[in-house]
C-alpha positions in Angstrom: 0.0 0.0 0.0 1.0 3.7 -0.6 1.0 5.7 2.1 -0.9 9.3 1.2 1.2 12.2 2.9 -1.9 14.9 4.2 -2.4 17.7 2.6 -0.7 20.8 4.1 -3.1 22.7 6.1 -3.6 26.4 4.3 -1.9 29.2 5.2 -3.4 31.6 7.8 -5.6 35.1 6.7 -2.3 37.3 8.4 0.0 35.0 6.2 -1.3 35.6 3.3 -2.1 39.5 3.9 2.1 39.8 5.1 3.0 37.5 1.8 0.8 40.4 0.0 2.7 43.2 1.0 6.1 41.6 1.3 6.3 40.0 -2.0 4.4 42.0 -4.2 4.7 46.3 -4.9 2.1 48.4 -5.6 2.0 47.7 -9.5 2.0 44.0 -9.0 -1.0 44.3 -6.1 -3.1 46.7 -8.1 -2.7 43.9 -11.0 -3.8 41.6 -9.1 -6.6 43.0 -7.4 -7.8 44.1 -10.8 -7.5 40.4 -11.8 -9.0 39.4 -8.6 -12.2 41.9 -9.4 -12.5 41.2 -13.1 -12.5 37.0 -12.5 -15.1 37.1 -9.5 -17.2 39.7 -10.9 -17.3 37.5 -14.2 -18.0 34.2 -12.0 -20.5 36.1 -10.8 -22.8 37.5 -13.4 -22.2 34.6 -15.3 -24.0 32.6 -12.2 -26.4 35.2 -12.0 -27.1 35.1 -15.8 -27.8 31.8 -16.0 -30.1 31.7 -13.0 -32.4 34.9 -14.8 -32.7 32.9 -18.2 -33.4 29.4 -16.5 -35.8 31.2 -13.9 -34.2 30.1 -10.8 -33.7 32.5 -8.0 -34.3 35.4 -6.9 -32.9 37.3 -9.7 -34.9 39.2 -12.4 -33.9 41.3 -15.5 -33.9 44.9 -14.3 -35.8 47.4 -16.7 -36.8 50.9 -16.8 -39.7 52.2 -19.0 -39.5 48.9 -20.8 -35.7 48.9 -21.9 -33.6 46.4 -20.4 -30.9 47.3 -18.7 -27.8 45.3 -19.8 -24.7 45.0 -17.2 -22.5 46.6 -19.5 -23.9 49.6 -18.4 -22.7 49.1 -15.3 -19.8 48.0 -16.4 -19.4 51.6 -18.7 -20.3 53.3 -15.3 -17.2 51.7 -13.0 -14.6 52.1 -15.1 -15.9 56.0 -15.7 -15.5 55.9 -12.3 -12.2 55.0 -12.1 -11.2 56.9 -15.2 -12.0 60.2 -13.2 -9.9 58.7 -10.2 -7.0 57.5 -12.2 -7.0 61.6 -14.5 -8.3 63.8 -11.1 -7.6 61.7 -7.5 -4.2 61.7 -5.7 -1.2 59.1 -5.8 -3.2 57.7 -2.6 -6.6 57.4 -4.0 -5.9 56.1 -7.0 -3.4 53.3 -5.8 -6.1 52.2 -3.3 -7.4 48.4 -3.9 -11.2 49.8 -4.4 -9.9 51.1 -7.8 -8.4 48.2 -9.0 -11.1 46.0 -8.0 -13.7 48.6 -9.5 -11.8 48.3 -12.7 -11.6 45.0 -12.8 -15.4 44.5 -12.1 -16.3 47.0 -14.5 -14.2 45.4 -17.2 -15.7 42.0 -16.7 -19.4 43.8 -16.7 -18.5 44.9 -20.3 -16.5 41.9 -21.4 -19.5 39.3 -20.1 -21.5 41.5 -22.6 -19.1 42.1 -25.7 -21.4 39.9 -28.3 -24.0 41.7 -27.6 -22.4 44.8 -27.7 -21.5 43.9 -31.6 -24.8 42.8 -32.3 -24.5 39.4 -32.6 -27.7 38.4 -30.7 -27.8 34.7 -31.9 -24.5 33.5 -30.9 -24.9 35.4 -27.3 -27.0 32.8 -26.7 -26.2 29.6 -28.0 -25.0 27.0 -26.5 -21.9 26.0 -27.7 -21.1 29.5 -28.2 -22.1 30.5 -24.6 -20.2 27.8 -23.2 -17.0 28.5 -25.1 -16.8 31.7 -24.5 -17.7 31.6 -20.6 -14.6 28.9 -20.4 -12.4 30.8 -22.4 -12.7 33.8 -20.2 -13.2 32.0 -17.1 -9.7 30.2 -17.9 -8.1 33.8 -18.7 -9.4 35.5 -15.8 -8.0 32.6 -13.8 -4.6 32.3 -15.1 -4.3 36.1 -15.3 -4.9 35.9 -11.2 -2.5 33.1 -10.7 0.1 34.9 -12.5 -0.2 38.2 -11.0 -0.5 36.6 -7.8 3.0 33.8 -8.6 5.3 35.4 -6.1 2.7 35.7 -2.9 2.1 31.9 -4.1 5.7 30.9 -4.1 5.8 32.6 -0.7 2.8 30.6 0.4 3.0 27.3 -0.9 6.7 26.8 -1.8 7.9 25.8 1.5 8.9 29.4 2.9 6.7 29.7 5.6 
């Protein structure tokens, strides 16, 4: 029989907040933070999404005077936000993880929404189309994470506790 060596047990909230700071500089968080916003946010509408068109949930469509409102609009609205932050706000402000995040969200928003956004209503939609596209993201939102988060995970889970 082979023995099975346990599974180290995962590193500690403080560890990983000190292996944050320590091994990456402001550049390399705000990367990943704006990774970290774009892939969730994406996960998230996506789940969301799917739960409005199949009818499960407690999510609906939102609408106002009969137009539906598409998250892209959203999406448009964030990353105005953070456009005004990024040309008007201070070194302080515009480092903070709340912008990153916010254009990351706001990027996925408009990204979840880009067929539609070309007018190519059919192939939103369809299946093999929707499915493709979801995993292809999905898989570059979470590489693009993993990568701008290597050194913290080196840190972590290479043995330099």
């Amino acid at each position: 029989m082979r023995s099975h060596t346990p599974l180290p047990a995962p590193p500690a909230a403080q560890e990983v907040h000190r292996a944050y700071l320590e091994e990456l500089g402001p550049e390399e968080r705000s990367a990943l933070m704006s990774w970290v916003g774009f892939t969730c946010t994406f996960a998230t509408v996506r789940g969301i999404t799917y739960s409005i068109r199949d009818g499960i949930g407690p999510f609906r469509n939102v609408s106002v005077g009969g137009a539906h409102l598409h998250h892209y609009m959203w999406g448009i609205a964030l990353l105005s936000g953070v456009g005004a932050v990024a040309v008007r706000g201070a070194d302080e402000t515009r480092r903070h993880p709340a912008v990153a995040l916010s254009y990351g969200a706001g990027l996925a928003l408009i990204v979840d929404e880009f067929a539609l956004l070309l007018d190519l209503k059919d192939v939103y939609w369809a299946r093999q189309g929707r499915i493709s596209v979801d995993l292809g993201v999905g898989l570059v939102a979470t590489g693009g994470t993993v990568l701008a988060a290597l050194p913290m995970l080196r840190r972590l889970f290479g043995g330099h506790r």
